[in-house]
C-alpha positions, 0 to 999 in steps of 0.5 A: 468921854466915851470910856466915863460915860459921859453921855451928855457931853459926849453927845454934844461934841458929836453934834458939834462935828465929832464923828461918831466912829472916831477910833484911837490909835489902837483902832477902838471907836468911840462904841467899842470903849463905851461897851467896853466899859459898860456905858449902854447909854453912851453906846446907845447914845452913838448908835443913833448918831451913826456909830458903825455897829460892826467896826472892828479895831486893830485886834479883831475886836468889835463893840459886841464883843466888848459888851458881851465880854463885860456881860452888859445884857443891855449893850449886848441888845442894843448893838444887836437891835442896831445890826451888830453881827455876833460873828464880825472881827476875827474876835466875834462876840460868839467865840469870846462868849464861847471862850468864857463861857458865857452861856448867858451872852450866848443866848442873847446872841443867839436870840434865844431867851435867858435867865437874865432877860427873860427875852429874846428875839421872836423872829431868830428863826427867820433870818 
């Protein structure tokens, strides 16, 4: 469900006993497969019932990561308001920003505003 983006039925099992950061056999949690595949929705969805922001699965990946590899702005700002680290997993979402060349995601995790957004973080410099 996380994969489809079926938010609502998604949500339903949860609040019914399905842990929010229920992982498969490879590691991926529900958020990383939903940032994966560019469900904000669904990630944001997860985010409020608990979902680790920062869970990395078996190839040093995270939700963040996922998000910024698919360009999702949206899931990017989320997982980042919610406490995702751009530098968690031996996968960060900065070095696949990086690798990609990803300028745009850079900035975004960076806190820095870009073309696409228009926004960024006001309070970047202070942490």
């Amino acid at each position: 469900m996380a994969r489809e983006g079926r938010t609502e039925a998604l949500e339903d099992r949860v609040a019914r006993g399905v842990p929010a950061n229920l992982t498969g056999r490879t590691g991926d949690s529900l958020l990383i497969l939903a940032a994966y595949h560019d469900h904000p929705r669904t990630v944001g969805m997860l985010l409020e019932h608990g979902a680790d922001p920062n869970r990395v699965n078996d190839r040093g990946q995270t939700a963040l990561g996922a998000a910024v590899f698919r360009r999702s702005a949206e899931s990017v700002q989320l997982l980042l308001d919610w406490g995702a680290q751009p530098l968690a997993g031996e996968r960060s979402a900065l070095s696949v920003a990086a690798f990609f060349g990803l300028e745009d995601m850079s900035a975004l995790l960076r806190g820095r505003p870009t073309r696409a957004t228009g926004a960024g973080s006001d309070d970047a410099d202070e942490h």
